[in-house]
N, C-alpha and C positions, 0 to 999 in steps of 0.2 A: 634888264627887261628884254621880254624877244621881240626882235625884230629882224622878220623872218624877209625883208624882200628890200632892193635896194633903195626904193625912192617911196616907204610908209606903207605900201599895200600893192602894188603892183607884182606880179609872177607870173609868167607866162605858164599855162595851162598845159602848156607842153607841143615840140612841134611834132607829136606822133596823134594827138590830139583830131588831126582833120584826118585823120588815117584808117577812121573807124567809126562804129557805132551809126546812128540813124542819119549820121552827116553824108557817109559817103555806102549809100547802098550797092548793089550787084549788080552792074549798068551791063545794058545791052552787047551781044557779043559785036564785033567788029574785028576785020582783020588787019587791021594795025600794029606794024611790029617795032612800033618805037623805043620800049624797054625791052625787046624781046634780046636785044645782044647780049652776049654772055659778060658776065661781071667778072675785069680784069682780076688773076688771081693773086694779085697784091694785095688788093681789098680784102677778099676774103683771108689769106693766109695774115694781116695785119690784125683782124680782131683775135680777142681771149676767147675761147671756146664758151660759148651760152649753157651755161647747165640747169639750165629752167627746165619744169617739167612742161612736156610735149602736151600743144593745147587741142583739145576735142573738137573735130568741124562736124559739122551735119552731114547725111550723105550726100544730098544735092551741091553741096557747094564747090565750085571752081577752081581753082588755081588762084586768078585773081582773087576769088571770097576769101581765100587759104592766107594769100600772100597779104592783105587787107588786115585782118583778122591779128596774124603775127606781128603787122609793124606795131597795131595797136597796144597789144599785150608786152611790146618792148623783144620780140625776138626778131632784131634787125637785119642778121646774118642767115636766118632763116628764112625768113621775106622777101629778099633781094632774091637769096637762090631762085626761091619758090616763083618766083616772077619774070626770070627767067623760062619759065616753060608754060607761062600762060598766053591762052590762043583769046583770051577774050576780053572786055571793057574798054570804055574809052581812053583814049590816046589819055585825056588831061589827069584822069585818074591813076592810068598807071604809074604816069611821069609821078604826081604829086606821092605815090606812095613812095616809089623808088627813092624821090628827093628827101623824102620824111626819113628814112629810115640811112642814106649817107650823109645825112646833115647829123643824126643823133651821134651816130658811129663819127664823128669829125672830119669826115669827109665834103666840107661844107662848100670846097670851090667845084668839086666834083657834082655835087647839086646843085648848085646854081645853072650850070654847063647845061643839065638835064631840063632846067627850069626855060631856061632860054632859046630851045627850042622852036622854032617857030609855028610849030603843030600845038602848042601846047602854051606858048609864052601868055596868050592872052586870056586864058580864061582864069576869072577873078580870085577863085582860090589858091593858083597857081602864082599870082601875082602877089598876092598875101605871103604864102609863104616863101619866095621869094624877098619879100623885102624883112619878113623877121629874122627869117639867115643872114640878111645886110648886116642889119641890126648887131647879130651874134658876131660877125666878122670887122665891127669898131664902123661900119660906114651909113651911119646912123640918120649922116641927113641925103642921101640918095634914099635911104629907107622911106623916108618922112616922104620924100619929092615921090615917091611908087604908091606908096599908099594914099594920099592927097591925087593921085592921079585916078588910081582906082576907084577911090569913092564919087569923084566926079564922072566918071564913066560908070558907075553902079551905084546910083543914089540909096538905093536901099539896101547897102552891102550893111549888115551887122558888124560881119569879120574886117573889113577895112578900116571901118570907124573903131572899133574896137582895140584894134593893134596900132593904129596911129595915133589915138588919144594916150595910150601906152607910152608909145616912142617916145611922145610929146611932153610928156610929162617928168619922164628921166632923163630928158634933155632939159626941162627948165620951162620950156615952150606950154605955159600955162593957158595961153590964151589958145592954141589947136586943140590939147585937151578938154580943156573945158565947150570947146564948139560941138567935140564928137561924142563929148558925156552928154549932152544935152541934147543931141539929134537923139542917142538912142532911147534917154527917160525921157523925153518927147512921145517915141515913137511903140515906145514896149511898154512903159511902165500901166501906166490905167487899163490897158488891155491883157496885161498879167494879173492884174489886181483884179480884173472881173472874172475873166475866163479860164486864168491859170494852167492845168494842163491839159484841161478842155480842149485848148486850142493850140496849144503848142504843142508838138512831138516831136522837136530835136533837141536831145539835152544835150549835145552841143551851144546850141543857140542862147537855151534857157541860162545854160551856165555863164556864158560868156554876157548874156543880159544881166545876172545878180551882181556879176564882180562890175558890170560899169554901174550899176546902179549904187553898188556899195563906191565908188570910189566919186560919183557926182555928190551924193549925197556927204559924203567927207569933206571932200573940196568946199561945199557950199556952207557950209557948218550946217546940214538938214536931220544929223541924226535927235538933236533936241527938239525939233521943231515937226516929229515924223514919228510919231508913237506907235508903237509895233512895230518899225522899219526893222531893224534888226528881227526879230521871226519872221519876218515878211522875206529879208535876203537868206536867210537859210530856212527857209521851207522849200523854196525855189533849189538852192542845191539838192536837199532832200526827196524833193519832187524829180529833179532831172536825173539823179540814181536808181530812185527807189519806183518812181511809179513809170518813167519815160522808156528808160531806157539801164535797166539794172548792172549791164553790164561797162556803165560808161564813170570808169574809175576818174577823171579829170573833175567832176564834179564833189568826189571826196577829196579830193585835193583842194581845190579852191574851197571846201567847206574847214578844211586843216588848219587853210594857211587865216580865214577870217575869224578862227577859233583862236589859234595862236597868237594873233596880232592882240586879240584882248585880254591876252595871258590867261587865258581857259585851256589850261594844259591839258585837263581830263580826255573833251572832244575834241579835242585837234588832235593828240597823239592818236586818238580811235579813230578817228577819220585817215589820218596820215598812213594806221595800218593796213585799212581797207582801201587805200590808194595803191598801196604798196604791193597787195594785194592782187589787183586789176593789172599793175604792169612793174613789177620787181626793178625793172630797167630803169625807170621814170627820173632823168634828172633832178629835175625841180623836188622831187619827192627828197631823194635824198641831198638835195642842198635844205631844205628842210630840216634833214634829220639829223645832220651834222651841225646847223646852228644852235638847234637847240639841243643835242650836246656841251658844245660848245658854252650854252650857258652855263649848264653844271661843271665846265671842267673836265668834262668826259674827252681827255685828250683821244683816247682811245679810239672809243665812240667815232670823235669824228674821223679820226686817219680813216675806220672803218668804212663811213657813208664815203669821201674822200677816193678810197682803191673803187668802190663802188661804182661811182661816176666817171673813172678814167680808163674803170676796164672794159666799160661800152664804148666811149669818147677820152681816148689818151692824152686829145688836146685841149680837154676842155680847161678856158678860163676862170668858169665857175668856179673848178677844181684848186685851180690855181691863185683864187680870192681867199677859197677857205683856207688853204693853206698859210696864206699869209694871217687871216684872224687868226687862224689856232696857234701860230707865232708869235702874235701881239697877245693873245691870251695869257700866253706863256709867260710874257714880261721878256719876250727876247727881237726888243725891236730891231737890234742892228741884221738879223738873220730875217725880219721881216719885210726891211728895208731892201735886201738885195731882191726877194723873193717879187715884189711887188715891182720893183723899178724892171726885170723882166718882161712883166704882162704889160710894162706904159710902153715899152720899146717897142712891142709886138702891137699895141692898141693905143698909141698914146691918146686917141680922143676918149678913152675909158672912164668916166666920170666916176664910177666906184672904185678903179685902181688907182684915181688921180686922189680921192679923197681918203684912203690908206695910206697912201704915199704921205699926202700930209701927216695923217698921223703917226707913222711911224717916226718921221721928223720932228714931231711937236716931242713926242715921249724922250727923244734927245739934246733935247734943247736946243734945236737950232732952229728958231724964229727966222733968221731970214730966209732958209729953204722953206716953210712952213709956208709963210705968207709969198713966198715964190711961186710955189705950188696953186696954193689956193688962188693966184692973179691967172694962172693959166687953167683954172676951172671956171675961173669967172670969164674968160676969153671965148671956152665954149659957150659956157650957161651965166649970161650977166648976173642972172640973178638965182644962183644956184644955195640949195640948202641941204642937200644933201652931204660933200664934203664938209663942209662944219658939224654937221653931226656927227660923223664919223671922228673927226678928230676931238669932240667932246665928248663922244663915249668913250676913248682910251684915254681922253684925263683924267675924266670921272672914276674910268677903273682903278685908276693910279693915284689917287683923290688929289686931284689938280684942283682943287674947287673953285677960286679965281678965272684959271686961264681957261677952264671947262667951262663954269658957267655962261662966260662971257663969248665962246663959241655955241653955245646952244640956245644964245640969245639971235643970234644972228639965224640960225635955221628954224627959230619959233617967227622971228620977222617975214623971212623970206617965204614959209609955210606956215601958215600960220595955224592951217586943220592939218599939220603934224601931232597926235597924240603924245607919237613915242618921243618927240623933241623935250615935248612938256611934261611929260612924267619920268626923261629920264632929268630936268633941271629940277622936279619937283622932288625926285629924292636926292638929288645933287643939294639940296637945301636942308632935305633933312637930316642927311648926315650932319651937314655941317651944323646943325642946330639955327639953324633961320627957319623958325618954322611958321612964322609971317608971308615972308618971300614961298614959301614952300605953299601953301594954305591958298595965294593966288593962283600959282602956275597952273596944279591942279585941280581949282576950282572951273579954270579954264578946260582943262581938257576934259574932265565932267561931262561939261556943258558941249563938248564938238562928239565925244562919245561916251554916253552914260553906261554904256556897258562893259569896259574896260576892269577888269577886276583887282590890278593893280593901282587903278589910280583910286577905286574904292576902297583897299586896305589903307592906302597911305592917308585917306581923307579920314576914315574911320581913328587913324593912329592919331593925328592932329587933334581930334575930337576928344579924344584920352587923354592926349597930353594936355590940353588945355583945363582939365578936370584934375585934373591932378594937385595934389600939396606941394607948399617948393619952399624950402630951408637954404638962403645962401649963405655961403661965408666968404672969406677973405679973397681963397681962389677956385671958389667949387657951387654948382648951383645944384642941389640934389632935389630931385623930384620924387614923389611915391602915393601912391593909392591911399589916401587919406581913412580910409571906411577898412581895408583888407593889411595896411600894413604901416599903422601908425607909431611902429618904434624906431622905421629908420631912421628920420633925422636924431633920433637920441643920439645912437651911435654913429651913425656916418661923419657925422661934420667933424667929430671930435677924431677920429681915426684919422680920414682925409687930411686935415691940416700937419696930425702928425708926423707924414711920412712926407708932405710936400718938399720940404726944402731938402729933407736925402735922397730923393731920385731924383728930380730937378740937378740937381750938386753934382751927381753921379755922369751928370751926361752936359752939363753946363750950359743947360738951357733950359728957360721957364716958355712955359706954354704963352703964345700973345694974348689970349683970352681966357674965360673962365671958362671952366671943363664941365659939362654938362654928366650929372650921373644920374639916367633913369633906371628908377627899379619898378618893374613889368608887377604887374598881379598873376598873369600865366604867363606859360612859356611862349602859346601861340603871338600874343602880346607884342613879347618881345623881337620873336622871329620875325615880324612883319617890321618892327623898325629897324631889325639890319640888314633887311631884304628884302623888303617887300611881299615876301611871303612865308606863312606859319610853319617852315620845314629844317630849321637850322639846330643842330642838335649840341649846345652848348652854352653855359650858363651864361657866360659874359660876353661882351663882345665890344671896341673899340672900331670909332671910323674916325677918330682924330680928335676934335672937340666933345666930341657925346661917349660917352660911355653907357651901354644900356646891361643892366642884369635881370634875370628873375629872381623873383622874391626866395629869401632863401627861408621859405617856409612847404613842410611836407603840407601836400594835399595831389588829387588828380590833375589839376593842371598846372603843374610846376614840376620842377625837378627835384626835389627832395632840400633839406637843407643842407647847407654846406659853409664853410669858412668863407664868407663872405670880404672878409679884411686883405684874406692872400689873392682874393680874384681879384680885389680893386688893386691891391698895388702891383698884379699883374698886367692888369688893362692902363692904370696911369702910365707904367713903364711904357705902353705904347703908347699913350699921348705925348709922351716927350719926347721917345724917339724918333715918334712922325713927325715931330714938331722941326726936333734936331735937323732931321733931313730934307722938308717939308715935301712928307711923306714918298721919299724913294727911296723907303730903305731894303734890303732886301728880306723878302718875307720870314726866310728863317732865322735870319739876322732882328729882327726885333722879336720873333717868338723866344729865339735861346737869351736874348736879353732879361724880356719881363720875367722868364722861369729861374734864370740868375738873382732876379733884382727879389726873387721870392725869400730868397735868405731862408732856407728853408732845407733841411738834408733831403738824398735822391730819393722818393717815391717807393715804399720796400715793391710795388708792383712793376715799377721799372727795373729792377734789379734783375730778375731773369732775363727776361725782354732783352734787357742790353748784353747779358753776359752770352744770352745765344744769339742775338744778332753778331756777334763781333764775333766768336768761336766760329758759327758757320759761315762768315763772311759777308753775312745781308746788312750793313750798315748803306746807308742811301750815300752813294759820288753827290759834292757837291752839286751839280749840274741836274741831280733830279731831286734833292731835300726838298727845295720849296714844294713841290707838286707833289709830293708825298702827306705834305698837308690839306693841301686843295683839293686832289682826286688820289685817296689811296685806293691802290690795288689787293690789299689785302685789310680785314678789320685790326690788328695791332699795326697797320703804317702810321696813323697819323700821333698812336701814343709815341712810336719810334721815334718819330721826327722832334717832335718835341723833345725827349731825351738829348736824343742825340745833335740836334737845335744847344740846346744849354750846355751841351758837352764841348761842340765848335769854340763858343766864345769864351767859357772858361782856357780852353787850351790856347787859344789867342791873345789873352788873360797875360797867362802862365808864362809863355815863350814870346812872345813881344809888350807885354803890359796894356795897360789902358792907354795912356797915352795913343798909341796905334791904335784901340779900340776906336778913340772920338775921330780920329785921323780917317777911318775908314767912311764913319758918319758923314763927314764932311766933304769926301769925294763923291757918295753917293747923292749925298744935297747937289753936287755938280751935276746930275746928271750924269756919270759912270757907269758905266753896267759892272756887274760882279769881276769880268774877266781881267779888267782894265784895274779893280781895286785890289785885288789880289797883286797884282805882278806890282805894281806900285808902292803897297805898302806889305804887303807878305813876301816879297821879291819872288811869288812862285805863282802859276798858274794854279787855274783851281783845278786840276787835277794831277799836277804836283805835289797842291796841299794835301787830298784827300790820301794818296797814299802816306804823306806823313802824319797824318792825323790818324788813319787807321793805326799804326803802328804805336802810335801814343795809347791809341784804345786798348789794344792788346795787353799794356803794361796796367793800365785802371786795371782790368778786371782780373789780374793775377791775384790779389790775394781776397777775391768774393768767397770762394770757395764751393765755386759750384762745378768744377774740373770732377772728374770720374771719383777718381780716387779719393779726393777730399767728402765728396756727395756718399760716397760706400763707408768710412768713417764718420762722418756725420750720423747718419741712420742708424746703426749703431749706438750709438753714443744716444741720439737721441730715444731709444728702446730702453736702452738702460736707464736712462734720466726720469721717464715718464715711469718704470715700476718704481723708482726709489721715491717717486715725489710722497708717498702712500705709507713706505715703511722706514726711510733714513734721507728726511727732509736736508737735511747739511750733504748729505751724499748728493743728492739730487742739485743744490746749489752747484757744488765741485766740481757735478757733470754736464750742469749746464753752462757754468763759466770756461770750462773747456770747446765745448760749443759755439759759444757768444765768440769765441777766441778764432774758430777757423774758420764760422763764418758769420762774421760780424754786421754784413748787408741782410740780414735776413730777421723780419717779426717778431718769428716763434720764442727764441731763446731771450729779448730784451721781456714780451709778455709772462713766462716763464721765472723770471728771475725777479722781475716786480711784482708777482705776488709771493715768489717765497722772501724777499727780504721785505713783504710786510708782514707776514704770519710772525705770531710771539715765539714759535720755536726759534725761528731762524732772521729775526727783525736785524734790519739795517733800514734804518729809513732815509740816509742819504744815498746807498746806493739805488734802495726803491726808486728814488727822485728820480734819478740817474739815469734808470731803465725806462720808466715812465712820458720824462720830459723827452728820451727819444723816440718813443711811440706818439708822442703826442705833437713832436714836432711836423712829422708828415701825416697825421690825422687831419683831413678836411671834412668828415663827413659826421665823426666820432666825438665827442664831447668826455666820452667817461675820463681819459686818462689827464685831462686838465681838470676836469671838480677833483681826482685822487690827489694829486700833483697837489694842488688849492689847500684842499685840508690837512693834507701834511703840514704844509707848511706854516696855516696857523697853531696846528698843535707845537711845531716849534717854534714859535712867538715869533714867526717871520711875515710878520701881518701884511707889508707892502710889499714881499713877493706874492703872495698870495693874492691878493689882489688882482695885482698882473693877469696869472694864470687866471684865475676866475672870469676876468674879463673876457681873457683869450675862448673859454667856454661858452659863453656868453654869443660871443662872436662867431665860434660852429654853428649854434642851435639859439639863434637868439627868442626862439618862443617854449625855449624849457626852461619852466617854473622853476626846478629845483634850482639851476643853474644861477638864474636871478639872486632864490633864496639868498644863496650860498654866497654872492658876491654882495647882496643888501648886510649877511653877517660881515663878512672880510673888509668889507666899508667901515662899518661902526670901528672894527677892531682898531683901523689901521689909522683913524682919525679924518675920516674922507666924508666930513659929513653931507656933503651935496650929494656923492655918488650915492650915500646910503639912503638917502628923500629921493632921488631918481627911480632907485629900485623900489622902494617901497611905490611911490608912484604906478611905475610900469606894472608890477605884476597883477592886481588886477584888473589892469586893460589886458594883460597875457588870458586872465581866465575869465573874460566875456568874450574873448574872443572864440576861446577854443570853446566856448559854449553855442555862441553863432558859429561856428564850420561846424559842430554837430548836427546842427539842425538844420544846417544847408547841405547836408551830405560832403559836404567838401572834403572834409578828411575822417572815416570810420572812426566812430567814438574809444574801439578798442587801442587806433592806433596816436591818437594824441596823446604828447609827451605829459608823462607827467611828472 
């Protein structure tokens, strides 16, 4: 879920912010030459060159208007120049520009210097940003003691109260916040309510009024209690952009970041761009745009916003935060861990690098630095809830459920108007299948902000699930849309149970509990129970306990049908092996498991794919498989990964046995990271491995036949085979078993040959099988070549193979009548007389169905099976 700011809603608006717009107009000339000295050329030769385009002034305007104008828009290096040769404005103004623009640049002792001043130290804007530079620089309670000073010497300062409520708040310091939330909705709020921008003209002000009104109102739980509040706080953005002052980009920002917070991605990314817009430069914009990156995985992405924020500010921390998330992202705490223990050394009072820190240590199991950690964030902030969140967001990612939950208990206590606390425990529940526990957390957070639109999928999903049918058995609890998809239970429980004890066996562990399998009516459904949101483009999905699929029935909001039998024993295989490890196994490491535990020949779609990944030499280095899964760079990485996933653990397999396999499991259950179980039980580094594992690939795909020379004989052959199909069928056999021969990874020539060995000229009905049962082995989506397969083999009185197959058909397309038919006959034959009352049962619930999706448009009448 995003959570874009470090302590639930707070972000500074930016310190270029007071640098511009209706805040700081065109003051009086004066001869004052306090900024007028030239800017040592260290400064300047330190920044990246600004390649922003050059921004338009008016004629009348000055030097100072010039140099104002650029800090705003983020050209800092241009600014400073530029202010160097101005003759005119106040002493405090200049200073504050000057300071604005080497504090952005990280030049931040160097503004203070400028700040302290004694021409300049006292005037109140000057004293403001002065102490958020504190702030930036770890000295957080001299910050607290400046701004507390300010505001008593300027009872009606906005900005002082403003940014000490701030302070105060990411310090823990509830009770200053909440004093200076309440002076300002005191003081602004009924008078915005009447007058609005009547009477106010600085969106500055306006802005910095909405974001404390959004955050008294949070703190106090008044978004329930304040109907319209939320259009009331973003009209006020909208107003301070749109009608105030158009040019004043901080105001999209802060509308981005109260968009984002409620997981309204639409208008926060549009707002974010028209921030982005206003000032390219803008810190806060792109730590923004790198977190929520970050949430998709877009490692990319973020390194991008990341160079972004360092090539204005080289020392920025921010920079240096993301860094470490997009490390823990990655699953690579120990690299997170050095990265993070840097910024405590330079900031040890850092309450967000103190609570990374923990979590990087939580993700290695080392509880006593953990709770070490967390005693010296409680040293700053007694009553601190920020590091526990953090470190129950990276167990939750890691599905810690236990030691997660029980940290995100602690920061719902301590904040208890934290949203993101509670809907990140409230889907921390629903993976785990407590959807009781889940049903509260979230009803809670509802109720602190109704507007939140992940906490509304998740409450909407409860609501489903609770509607739902439920069939348990021995170790499985299946649920399904009672009205859209009432033949689950037929087949599921009976499938489910039969493969329980051979994967279970396979990995020498049973799940502790019973395995929850929801089958979705759509796909959006689905998406929102393994994410929270309707955008996950993939039929199955495992979070340990719950297994969720969509209905493997064609219509518009589903995925089409598919072999529903081979997904679940691919998603049980990840119940085990999370279970095995509890859940740290490595990601590729359980995908190439479950595609193994498929028992199923390679994908003829994989077969090129790998044969040219390996010939051009694009196989993924261990060290980037897994996130070839997460964030591919190209549309065939993630089928790659998967191959080449299943390829890993067979050769691991092969060259060290199973044995090793569970060995590996069980260091990972250590908490081990990849490098540490490689050398240990592979005696090689994983990049070691990878080149021996390439070279094992090399030898796979020697005899595919997809090399030049075999591909130019082929074609050939295949010309010839296709005129003879027409005039000398046994020639065409000849030349297609010559085919099948060079290359035997390939479709064409098994389809080919199962229908000439069923024709009467050229009948072979076992080899048809033969042909058939390997086309139909990798068919998930296909049903014909198991009903073919099926009736073969009762025509040779092989009734309980037949059977089998049928079912297996059954199991592709479990809403094709024929298929039913076919297995209601092969039942009778075979002496299966339940199975044979089942079907008869089932198929006319099969055809009032597809007569309701007719008439509900669900699925075009021409396209329903028949």
């Amino acid at each position: 879920m995003m959570r874009v700011t470090r302590n639930g809603g707070w972000m500074a608006v930016g310190l270029a912010l007071a640098a511009g717009g209706a805040a700081l107009a065109p003051a009086a000339a004066r001869g004052d030459d306090l900024v007028r000295e030239s800017i040592p050329r260290r400064w300047v030769d330190s920044f990246l060159p600004e390649t922003l385009p050059p921004l338009k002034f008016p004629s009348y305007y000055k030097d100072l208007d010039k140099a104002r104008d650029m800090a705003f828009a983020g050209r800092y290096k241009l600014a400073l120049i530029t202010l160097t040769k101005a003759t005119t404005g106040e002493a405090w103004e200049r200073a504050h520009i000057k300071a604005t623009c080497l504090a952005a640049t990280g030049k931040r002792d160097e503004a203070m210097k400028v700040l302290a001043d004694e021409k300049v130290a006292g005037h109140v804007r000057n004293q403001v940003l002065t102490a958020r530079i504190m702030g930036e620089l770890g000295r957080a309670d001299e910050a607290a003691a400046m701004l507390r000073d300010t505001g008593k010497k300027n009872d009606k300062s906005l900005y002082a109260r403003y940014y000490l409520a701030e302070l105060a708040e990411r310090a823990g310091d509830m009770v200053t916040a909440r004093d200076n939330l309440q002076w300002i909705n005191d003081a602004y709020f009924e008078r915005w309510a009447k007058a609005g921008a009547e009477e106010f003209d600085n969106a500055e002000e306006v802005t910095l009024m909405a974001r404390a009104f959004d955050r008294w109102y949070t703190l106090n739980g008044g978004y329930q209690l304040t109907p319209g509040l939320e259009n009331h706080i973003l009209k006020m953005f909208v107003q301070a952009y749109d009608i105030i002052d158009t040019r004043y980009w901080p105001a999209h920002l802060a509308a981005a970041e109260y968009a984002l917070l409620r997981d309204n991605q639409k208008d926060g990314m549009k707002e974010l761009k028209a921030a982005l817009g206003g000032n390219p430069n803008s810190r806060e914009a792109h730590v923004l745009l790198a977190t929520f990156s970050l949430e998709r995985f877009n490692f990319d992405g973020a390194d991008k916003e990341i160079a972004a924020i360092r090539s204005v500010d080289p020392t920025s921390t921010d920079a240096d935060l993301l860094d470490v998330r997009n490390l823990l992202q990655q699953r690579r705490p120990a690299d997170a861990l050095a990265a993070v223990q840097q910024v405590v050394k330079r900031q040890p009072r850092n309450i967000e690098a103190m609570g990374l820190l923990a979590a990087c240590y939580a993700l290695q199991l080392r509880e006593d630095k953990v709770n070490d950690t967390l005693a010296r964030v409680e040293q700053l902030d007694s009553n601190n809830a920020s590091a526990y969140l953090e470190v129950a967001e990276q167990l939750g990612a890691m599905r810690q459920y236990p030691r997660s939950a029980a940290k995100y208990k602690v920061a719902i206590q301590r904040a208890p108007w934290w949203t993101a606390a509670r809907n990140g425990l409230g889907l921390l529940y629903t993976q785990s299948g407590d959807e009781k526990d889940a049903r509260e957390v979230l009803e809670a957070a509802k109720s602190l902000d109704p507007f939140n639109r992940r906490t509304h999928n998740y409450l909407v999903l409860l609501d489903d699930l609770e509607k739902m049918g439920t069939r348990e058995t021995d170790h499985f609890v299946i649920r399904y849309d009672k009205d859209k998809d009432p033949l689950i239970p037929e087949y599921f429980a009976d499938y489910l149970e039969s493969i329980y004890a051979a994967v279970c066996g396979n990995y020498k562990t049973e799940p502790p509990v019973k395995t929850y399998i929801e089958v979705f009516p759509t796909h959006d459904a689905f998406s929102v129970r393994t994410t929270g949101n309707p955008w996950i483009g993939t039929v199955g999905a495992s979070t340990g306990r719950v297994i969720a699929l969509v209905s493997p029935r064609a219509g518009s909001k589903t995925l089409g049908t598919y072999n529903w039998a081979t997904v679940l024993r691919h998603e049980f295989t990840h119940t085990v092996t999370l279970a095995a490890t509890d859940n740290r196994i490595a990601h590729w490491m359980t995908e190439g498991l479950a595609v193994v535990e498929e028992r199923n020949p390679m994908r003829w779609e994989w077969v090129p794919m790998l044969y040219r990944a390996v010939s051009k030499k694009e196989l993924f280095p261990m060290d980037k498989l897994t996130w070839a899964f997460v964030r591919p760079k190209k549309p065939a990485d993630r089928q790659l990964a998967y191959a080449q996933s299943a390829w890993v653990c067979q050769y691991i397999e092969e060259k060290w046995g199973h044995d090793v396999v569970l060995k590996m499991l069980a260091e990972f259950r250590g908490g081990k990271e990849q490098d540490q179980v490689f050398k240990e039980q592979l005696g090689k580094s994983p990049a070691e491995f990878t080149t021996d594992f390439f070279a094992w690939c090399d030898k796979q795909v020697e005899g595919w036949g997809y090399d030049a020379e075999t591909t130019k004989k082929y074609n050939e052959l295949k010309t010839k085979a296709e005129e003879a199909k027409n005039k000398d069928k046994k020639e065409a056999v000849r030349l297609w078993e010559e085919i099948v021969a060079i290359r035997p990874m390939d479709a064409l020539p098994h389809q080919r040959l199962a229908g000439l060995y069923l024709d009467d000229e050229t009948k072979d009905l076992d080899k048809a099988v033969t042909h058939l049962t390997r086309l139909h082995q990798v068919s998930l989506k296909d049903n014909r070549f198991a009903k073919k397969i099926a009736r073969v083999q009762v025509d040779a009185g092989r009734a309980k193979d037949a059977e089998r197959t049928a079912l297996e058909a059954v199991y592709i397309d479990p809403y094709d009548i024929e298929a039913h038919e076919l297995l209601a006959e092969v039942c009778e034959k075979s002496g299966n007389k339940a199975g044979a009352e089942r079907e008869k049962r089932i198929i006319p619930v099969i055809e009032q169905l597809q007569k309701q999706m007719q008439r509900d448009a669900m699925i075009p009448g021409s396209t329903v099976p028949k």
